[in-house]
MARSENU-400653 format. One line per field, with one value per residue (C-alpha): chain; x, y, z; residue number from 0. Coordinates in Angstrom, 1 decimal, decimal comma. Example, Ala and Ser with C-alpha at 12.3 -4.5 7.8 and 13.67 -1.06 7.14 Angstrom:
REM residues 2
unit <- c(A/A)
u <- c(12,3/13,7)
v <- c(-4,5/-1,1)
w <- c(7,8/7,1)
pos <- c(0/1)
END
This chain:
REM residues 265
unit <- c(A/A/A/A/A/A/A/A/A/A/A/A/A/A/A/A/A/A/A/A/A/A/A/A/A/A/A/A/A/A/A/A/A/A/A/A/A/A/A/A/A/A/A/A/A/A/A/A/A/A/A/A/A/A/A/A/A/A/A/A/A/A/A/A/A/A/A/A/A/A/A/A/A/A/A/A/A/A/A/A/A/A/A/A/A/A/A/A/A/A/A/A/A/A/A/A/A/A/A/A/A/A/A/A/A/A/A/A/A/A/A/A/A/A/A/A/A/A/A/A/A/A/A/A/A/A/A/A/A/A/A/A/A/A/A/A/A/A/A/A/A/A/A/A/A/A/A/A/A/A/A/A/A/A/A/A/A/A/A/A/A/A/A/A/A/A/A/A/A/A/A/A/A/A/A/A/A/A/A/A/A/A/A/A/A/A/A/A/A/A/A/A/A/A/A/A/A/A/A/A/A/A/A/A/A/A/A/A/A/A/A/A/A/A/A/A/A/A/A/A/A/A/A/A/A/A/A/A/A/A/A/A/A/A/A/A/A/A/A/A/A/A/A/A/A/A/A/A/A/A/A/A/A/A/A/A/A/A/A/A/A/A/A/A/A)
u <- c(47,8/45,8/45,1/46,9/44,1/45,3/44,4/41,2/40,6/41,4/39,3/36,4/36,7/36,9/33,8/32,0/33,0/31,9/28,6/28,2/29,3/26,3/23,6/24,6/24,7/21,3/19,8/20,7/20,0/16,2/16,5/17,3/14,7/11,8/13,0/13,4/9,7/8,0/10,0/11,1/9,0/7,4/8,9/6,0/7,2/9,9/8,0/5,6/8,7/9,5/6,0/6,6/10,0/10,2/6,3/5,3/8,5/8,5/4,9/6,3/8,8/6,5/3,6/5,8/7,0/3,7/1,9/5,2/5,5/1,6/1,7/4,7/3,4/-0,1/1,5/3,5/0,5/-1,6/1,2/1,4/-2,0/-3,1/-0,9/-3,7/-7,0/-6,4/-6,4/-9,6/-7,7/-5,1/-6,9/-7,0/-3,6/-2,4/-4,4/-3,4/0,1/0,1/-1,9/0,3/4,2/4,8/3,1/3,9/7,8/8,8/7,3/9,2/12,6/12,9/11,1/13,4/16,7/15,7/14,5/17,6/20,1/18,4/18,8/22,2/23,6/22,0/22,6/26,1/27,2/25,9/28,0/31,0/30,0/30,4/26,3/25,6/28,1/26,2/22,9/24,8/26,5/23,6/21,8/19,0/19,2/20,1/18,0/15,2/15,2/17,2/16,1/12,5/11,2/12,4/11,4/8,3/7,6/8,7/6,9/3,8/4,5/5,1/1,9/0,1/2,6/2,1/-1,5/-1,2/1,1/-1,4/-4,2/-2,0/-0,5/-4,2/-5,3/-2,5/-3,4/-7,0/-6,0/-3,0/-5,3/-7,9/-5,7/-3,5/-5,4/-9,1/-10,1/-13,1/-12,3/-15,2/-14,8/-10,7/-11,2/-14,3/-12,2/-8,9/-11,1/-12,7/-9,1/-8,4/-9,7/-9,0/-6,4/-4,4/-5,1/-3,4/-0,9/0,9/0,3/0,9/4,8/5,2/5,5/8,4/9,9/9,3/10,8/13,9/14,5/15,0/16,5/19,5/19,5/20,2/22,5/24,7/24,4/25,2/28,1/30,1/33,5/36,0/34,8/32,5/34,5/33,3/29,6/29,6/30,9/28,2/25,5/26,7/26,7/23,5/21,8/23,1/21,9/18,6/18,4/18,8/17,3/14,0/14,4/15,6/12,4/10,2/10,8/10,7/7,7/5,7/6,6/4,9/2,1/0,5/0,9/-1,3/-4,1/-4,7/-5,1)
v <- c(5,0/1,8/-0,9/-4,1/-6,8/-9,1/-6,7/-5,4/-9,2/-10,1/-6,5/-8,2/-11,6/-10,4/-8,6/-11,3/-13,5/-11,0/-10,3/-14,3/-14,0/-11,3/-13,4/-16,5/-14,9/-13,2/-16,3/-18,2/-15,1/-15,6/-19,2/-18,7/-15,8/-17,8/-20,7/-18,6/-16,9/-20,4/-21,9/-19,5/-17,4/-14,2/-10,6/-8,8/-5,4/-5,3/-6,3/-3,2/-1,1/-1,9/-1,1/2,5/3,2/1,9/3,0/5,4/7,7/6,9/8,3/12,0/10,4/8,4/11,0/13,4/10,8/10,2/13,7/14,9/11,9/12,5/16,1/15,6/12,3/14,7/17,7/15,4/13,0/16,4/18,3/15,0/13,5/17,7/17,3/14,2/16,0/12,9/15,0/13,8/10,1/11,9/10,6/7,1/7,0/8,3/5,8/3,2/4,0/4,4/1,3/-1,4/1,0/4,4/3,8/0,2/0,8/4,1/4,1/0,8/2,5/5,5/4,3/1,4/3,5/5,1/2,2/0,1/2,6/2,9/-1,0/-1,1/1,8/0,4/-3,1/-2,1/0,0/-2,8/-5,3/-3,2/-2,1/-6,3/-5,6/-8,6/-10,5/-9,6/-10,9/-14,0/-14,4/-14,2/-17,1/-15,2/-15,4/-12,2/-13,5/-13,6/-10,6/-8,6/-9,4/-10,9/-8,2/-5,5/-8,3/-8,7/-5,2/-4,1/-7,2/-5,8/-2,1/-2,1/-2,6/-0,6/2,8/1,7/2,2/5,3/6,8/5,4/7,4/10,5/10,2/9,9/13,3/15,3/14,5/15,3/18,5/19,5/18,7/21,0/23,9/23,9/22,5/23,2/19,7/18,4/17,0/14,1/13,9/12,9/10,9/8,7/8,2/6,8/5,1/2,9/2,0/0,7/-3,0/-5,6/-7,2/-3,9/-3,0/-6,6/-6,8/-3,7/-4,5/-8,1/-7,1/-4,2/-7,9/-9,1/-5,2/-5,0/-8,5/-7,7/-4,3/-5,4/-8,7/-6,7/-4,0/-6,5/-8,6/-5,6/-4,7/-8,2/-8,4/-4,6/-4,8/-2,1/0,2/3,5/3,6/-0,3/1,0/3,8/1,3/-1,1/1,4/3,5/-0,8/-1,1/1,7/1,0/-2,6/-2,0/0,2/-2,6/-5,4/-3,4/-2,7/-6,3/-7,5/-5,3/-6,3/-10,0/-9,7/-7,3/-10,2/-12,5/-11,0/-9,8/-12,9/-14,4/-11,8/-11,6/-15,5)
w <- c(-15,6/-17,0/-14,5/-15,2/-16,2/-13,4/-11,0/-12,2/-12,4/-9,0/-8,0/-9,5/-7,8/-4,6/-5,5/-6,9/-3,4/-1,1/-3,1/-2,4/1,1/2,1/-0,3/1,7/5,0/4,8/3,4/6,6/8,9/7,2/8,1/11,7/12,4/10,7/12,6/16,0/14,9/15,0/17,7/20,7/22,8/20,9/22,3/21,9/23,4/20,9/18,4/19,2/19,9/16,4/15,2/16,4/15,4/12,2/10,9/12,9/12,6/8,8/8,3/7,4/4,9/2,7/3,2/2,0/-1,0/-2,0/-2,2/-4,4/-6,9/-7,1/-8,4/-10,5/-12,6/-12,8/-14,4/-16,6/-17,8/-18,2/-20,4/-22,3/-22,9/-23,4/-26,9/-28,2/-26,6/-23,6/-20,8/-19,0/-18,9/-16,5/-13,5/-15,0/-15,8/-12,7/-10,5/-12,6/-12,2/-8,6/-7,5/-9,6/-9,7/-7,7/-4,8/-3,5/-4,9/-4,5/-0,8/-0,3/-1,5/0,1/3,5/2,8/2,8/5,5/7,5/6,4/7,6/11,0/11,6/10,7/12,0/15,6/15,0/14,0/17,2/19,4/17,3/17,9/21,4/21,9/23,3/21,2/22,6/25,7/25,0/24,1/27,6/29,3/27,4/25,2/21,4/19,6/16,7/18,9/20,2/17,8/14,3/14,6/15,7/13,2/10,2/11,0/12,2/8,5/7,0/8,7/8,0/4,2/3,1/5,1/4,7/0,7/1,1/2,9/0,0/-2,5/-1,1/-0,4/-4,2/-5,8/-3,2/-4,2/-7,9/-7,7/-5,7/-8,5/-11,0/-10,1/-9,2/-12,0/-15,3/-13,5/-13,5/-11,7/-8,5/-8,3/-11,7/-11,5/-8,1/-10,0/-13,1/-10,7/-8,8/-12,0/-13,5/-10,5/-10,4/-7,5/-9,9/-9,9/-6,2/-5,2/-7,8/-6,5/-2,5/-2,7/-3,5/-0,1/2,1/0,4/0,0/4,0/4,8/2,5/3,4/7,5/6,4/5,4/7,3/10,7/8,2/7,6/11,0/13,0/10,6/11,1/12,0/12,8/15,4/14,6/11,5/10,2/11,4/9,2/5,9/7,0/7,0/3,8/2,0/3,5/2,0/-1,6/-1,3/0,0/-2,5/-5,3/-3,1/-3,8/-7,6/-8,3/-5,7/-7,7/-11,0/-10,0/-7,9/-10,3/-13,4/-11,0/-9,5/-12,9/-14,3/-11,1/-10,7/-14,5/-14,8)
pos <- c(0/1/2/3/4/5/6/7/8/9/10/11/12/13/14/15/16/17/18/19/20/21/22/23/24/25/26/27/28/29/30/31/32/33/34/35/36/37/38/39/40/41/42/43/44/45/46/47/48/49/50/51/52/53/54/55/56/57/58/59/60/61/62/63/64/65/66/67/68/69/70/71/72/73/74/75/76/77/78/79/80/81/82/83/84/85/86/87/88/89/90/91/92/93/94/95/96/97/98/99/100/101/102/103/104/105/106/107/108/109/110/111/112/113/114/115/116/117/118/119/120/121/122/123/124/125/126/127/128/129/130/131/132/133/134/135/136/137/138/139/140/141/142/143/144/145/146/147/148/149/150/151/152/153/154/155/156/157/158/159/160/161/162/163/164/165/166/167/168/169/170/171/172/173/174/175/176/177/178/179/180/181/182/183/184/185/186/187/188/189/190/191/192/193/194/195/196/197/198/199/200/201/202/203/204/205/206/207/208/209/210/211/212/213/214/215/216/217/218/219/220/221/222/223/224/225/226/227/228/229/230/231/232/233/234/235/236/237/238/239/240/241/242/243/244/245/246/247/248/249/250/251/252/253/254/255/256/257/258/259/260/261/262/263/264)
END
């Protein structure tokens, strides 16, 4: 049966509206909590609750990211640069790759999903629990001491999770490296360690801020604004996942435009 074009047109409206309807709504939500960061009284144990539950219980997921996407882009620069007599520039490639790409992004996405979902998903039964209503009949913000905290936990977070995975990826390389094409290990560490110049270094963590800030912007946007019972919370959180998702692509290919631009000048 073929869709009359009215209706896919309509279908399409609707989506374009409510794509505008979450950009504008986040966009104000970062207005409020940068205003409520600067102008309301800090929560500190939240904010170090936060710290916890969003880094410290990601650790195994973006250790575990890391030391994989590290042996696979070895064995495939190895196979590949073995075909032009390269293969002692695998350790230059791979360090250059995971300073300036894999290691700031591909941490930031999948911690992101993860970290994303999480906020929603809690964020979303307090919404429908009326919780938030709550807060708010008892005089405190819920920007304040809901959504500050997990921002600039995950502002704080990023970079540092991306530097872990960028020294777990480069290990797992130097120890694939060695065990499968019987590399030198000082001899693969020195050579990542040379193609990687400050410019590269800051280039690649200069952009996990911006993934951090996004990444909980949207999760406690999706989460303030679930409707429907367990039901809505499970469409808000399944929508917050696939956003994220592109939030950080789009982010990354802004941001990394941008950033080589600056530390190259």
């Amino acid at each position: 049966m073929r869709i009359p074009l009215e209706g896919a047109l309509r279908r399409q409206g609707a989506g374009v509206l409510t794509f505008i309807a979450h950009a504008g709504g986040a966009a104000m939500l970062a207005g409020r909590a940068t205003v409520a960061l600067f102008t309301t009284r800090f929560e500190l144990r939240q904010f170090l609750y936060q710290l916890d539950h969003l880094g410290v219980r990601s650790f195994g997921i973006a250790a575990a990211t890391a030391i994989f996407v590290g042996i696979v882009m070895t064995i495939q620069f190895a196979f590949s640069l073995e075909r032009f007599g390269a293969q002692d520039s695998v350790g230059r490639v791979v360090g250059l790759s995971e300073a300036r790409e894999l290691a700031p992004s591909l941490t930031a996405l999948v911690v992101g999903c993860r970290i994303g979902a999480g906020i929603t998903a809690e964020l979303g039964s307090m919404k429908v629990t009326e919780q938030i209503d709550a807060i708010r009949a008892l005089g405190a913000d819920p920007i304040r001491k809901l959504v500050v905290p997990r921002v600039l936990a995950g502002t704080v977070l990023m970079p540092l999770l991306c530097t872990l995975a960028l020294v777990l990826g480069i290990g797992s390389a130097m120890v694939v490296s060695k065990v499968t094409f019987g590399m030198s290990m000082p001899f693969f560490l020195s050579t990542a360690i040379d193609s990687i110049d400050l410019a590269d270094f800051l280039s690649g963590i200069c952009k996990t801020p911006f993934f951090g800030f996004l990444v909980c912007l949207l999760g406690c946007h999706f989460g303030l604004t679930t409707r429907g019972g367990t039901e809505g919370v499970g469409r808000s959180t399944t929508t917050s996942v696939v956003t994220v998702a592109i939030g950080v692509l789009v982010a990354d290919a802004i941001l990394t435009q941008i950033f080589l631009n600056l530390f190259e000048v």
